[in-house]
Backbone bond lengths (Angstrom), bond angles and torsions (degrees), N, CA, C in turn:
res aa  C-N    CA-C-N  psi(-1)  N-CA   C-N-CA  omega(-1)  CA-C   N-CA-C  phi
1 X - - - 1.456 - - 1.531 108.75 -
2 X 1.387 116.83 134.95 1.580 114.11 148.74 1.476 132.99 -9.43
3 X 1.210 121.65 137.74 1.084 124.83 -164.30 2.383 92.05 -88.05
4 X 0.936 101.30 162.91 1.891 107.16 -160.62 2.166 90.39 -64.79
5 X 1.292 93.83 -27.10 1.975 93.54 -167.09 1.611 90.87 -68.10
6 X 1.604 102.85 -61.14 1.532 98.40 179.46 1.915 127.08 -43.29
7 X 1.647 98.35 -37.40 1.415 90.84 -175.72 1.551 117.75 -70.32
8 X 1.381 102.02 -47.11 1.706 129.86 -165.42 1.624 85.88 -49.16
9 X 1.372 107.13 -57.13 2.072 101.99 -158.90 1.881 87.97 -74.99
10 X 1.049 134.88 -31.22 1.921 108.35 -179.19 1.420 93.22 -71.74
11 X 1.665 132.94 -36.49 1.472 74.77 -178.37 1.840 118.57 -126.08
12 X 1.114 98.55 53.24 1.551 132.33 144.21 1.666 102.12 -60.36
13 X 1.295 108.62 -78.91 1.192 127.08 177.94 1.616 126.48 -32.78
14 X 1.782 101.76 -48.90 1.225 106.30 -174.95 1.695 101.31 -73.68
15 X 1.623 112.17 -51.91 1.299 112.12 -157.90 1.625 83.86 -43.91
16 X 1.688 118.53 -80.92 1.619 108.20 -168.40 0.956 140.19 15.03
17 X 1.912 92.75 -75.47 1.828 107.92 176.44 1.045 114.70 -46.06
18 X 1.576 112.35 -56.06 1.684 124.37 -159.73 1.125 92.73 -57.59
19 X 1.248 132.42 -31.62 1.929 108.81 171.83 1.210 138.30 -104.75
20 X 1.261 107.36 33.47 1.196 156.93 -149.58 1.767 89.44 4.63
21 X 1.367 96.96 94.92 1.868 116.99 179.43 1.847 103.99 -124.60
22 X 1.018 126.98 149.53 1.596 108.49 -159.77 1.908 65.00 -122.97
23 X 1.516 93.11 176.50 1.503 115.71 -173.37 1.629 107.30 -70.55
24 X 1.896 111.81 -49.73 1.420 83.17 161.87 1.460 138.92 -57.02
25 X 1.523 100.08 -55.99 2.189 91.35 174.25 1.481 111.58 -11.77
26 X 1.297 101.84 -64.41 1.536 121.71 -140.50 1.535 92.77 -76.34
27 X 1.270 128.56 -35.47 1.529 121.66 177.93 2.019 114.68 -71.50
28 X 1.224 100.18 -34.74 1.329 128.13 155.19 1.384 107.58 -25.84
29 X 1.426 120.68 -77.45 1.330 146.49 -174.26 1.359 119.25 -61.63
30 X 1.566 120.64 -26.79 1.563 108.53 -166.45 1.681 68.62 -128.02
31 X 1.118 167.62 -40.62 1.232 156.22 -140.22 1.501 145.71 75.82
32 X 1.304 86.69 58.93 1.831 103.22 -149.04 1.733 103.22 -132.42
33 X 0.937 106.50 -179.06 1.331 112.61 161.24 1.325 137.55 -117.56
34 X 1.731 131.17 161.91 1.250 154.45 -157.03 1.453 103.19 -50.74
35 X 1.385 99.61 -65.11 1.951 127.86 157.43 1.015 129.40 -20.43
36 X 1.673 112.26 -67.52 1.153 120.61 166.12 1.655 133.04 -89.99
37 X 1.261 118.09 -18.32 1.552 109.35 142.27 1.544 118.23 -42.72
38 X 1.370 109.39 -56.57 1.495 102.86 -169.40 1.556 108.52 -53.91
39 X 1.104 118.11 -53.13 1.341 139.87 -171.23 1.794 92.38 -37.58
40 X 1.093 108.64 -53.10 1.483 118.42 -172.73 1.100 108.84 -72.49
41 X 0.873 107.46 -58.79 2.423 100.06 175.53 1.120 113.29 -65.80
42 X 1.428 133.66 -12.19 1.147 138.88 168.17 1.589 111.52 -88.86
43 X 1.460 109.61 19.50 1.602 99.20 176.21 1.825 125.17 64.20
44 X 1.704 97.19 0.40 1.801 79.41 -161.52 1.540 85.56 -93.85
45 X 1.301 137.88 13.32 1.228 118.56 -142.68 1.682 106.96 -150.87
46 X 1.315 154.96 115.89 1.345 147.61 -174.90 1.615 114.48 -97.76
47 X 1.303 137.02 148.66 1.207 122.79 -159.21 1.488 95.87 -119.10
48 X 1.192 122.23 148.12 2.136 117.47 160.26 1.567 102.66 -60.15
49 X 1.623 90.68 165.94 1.517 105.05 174.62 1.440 123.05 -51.95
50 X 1.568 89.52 -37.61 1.852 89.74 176.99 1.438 131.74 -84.34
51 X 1.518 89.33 14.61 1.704 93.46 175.98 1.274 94.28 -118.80
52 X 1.320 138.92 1.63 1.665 146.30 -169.50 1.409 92.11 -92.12
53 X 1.318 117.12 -32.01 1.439 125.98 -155.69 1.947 92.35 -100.78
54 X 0.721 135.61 -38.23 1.688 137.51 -170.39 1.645 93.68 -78.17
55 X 1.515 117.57 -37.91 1.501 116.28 -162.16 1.553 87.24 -71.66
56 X 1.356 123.05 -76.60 1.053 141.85 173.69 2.207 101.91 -10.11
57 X 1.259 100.37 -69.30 1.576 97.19 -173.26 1.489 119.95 -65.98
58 X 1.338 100.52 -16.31 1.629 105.32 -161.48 1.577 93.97 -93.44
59 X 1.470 129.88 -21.33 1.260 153.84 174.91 1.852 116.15 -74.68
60 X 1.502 100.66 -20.47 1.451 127.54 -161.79 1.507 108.82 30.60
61 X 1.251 127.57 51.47 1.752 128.55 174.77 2.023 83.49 -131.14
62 X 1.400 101.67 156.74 1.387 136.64 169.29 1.418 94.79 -52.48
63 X 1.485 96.71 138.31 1.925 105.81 166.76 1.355 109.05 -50.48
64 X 1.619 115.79 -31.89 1.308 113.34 -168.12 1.429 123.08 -56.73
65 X 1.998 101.58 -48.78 1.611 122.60 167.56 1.655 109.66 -36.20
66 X 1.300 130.03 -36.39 0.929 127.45 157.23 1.683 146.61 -6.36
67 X 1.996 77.84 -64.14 1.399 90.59 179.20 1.358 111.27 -127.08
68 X 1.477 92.32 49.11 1.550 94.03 165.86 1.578 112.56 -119.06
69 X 1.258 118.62 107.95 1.348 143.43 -178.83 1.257 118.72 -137.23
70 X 1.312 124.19 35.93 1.694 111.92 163.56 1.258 112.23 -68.88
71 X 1.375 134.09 8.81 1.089 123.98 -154.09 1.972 99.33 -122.66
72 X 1.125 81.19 8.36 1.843 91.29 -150.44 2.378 83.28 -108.71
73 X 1.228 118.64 113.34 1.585 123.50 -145.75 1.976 88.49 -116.00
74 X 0.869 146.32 136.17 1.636 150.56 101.64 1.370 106.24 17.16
75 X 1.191 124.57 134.37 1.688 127.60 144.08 1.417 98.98 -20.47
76 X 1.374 102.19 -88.97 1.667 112.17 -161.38 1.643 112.00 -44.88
77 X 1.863 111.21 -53.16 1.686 93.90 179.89 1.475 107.24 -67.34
78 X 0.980 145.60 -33.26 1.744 135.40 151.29 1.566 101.72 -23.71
79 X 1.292 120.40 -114.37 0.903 117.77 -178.95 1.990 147.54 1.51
80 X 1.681 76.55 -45.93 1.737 99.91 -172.49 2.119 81.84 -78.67
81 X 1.112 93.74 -60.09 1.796 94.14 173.92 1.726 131.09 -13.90
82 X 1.333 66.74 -58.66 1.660 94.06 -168.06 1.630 104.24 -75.04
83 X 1.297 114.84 -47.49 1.735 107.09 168.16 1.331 118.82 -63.23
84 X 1.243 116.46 -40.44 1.672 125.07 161.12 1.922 106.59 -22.13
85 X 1.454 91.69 -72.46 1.206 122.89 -170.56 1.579 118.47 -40.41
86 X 1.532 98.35 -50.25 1.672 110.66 -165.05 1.622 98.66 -75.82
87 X 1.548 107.93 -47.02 1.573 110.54 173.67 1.332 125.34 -19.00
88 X 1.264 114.32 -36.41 1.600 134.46 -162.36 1.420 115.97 -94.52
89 X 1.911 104.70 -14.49 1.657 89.16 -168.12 1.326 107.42 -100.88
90 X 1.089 98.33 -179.85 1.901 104.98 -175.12 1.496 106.60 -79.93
91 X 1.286 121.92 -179.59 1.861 123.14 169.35 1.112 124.34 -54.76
92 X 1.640 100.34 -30.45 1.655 98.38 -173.89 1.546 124.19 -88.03
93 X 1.880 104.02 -17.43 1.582 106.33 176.43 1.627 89.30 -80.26
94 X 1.384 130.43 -60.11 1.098 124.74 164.77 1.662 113.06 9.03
95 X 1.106 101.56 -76.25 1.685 129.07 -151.07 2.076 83.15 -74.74
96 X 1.315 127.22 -46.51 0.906 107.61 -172.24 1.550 119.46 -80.72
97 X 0.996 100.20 -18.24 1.895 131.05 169.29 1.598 94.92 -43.94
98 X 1.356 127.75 -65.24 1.406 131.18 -130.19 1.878 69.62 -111.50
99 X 1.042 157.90 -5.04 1.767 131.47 163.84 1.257 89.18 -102.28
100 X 0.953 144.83 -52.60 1.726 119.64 179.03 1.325 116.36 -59.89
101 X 1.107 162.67 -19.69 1.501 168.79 105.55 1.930 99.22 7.17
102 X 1.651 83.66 -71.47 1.709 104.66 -168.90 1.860 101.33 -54.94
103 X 1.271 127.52 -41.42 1.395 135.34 -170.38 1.638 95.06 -78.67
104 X 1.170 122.02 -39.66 1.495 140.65 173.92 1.805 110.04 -31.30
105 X 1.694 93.95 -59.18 1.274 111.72 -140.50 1.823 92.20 -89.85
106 X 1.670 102.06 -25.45 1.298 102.71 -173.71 1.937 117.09 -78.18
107 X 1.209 93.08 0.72 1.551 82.93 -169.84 1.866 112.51 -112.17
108 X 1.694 93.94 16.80 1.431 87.03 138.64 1.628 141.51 -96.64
């Protein structure tokens, strides 16, 4: 699993989007900078309580919402997931599995 800097800043990040708040607003709001937000959703970076607490309000969810990311997976547990996953289906999700992949792969 992710190390807690890595998790805490994705979902910093996610809550954000979901309200659709861009990094300035939100630095705006607790009093910080562009830099160091990123720094923080990018995991390289840990914040004090009193900026856990400004993210948190300016975010309007509980400090707790914070650190709730079980849901938030690694490349690899993705991955391991996802083979888990395919194991199970029949030929025909199979079959639809491998053209969405293929349509996937084409639209870079």
């Amino acid at each position: 699993m992710a190390d807690i800097k890595a998790l805490l800043g994705a979902r910093i990040k996610e809550l954000r989007k979901s309200k659709n708040i861009t990094q300035e607003e939100l630095v705006e709001i607790i009093g910080s900078d562009t830099n160091n937000l990123s720094r923080i959703e990018n995991g390289k970076k840990f914040m004090s309580a009193e900026k856990l607490e400004k993210i948190a309000a300016a975010l309007n969810v509980d400090i707790k919402d914070l650190f709730d990311f079980g849901h938030i997976l690694s490349n690899d547990e993705l991955k391991t997931k996802i083979i888990s996953d395919i194991n199970t289906l029949s030929p025909k999700q199979l079959m639809y599995i491998y053209k969405s992949l293929k349509n996937l792969k084409e639209l870079d």
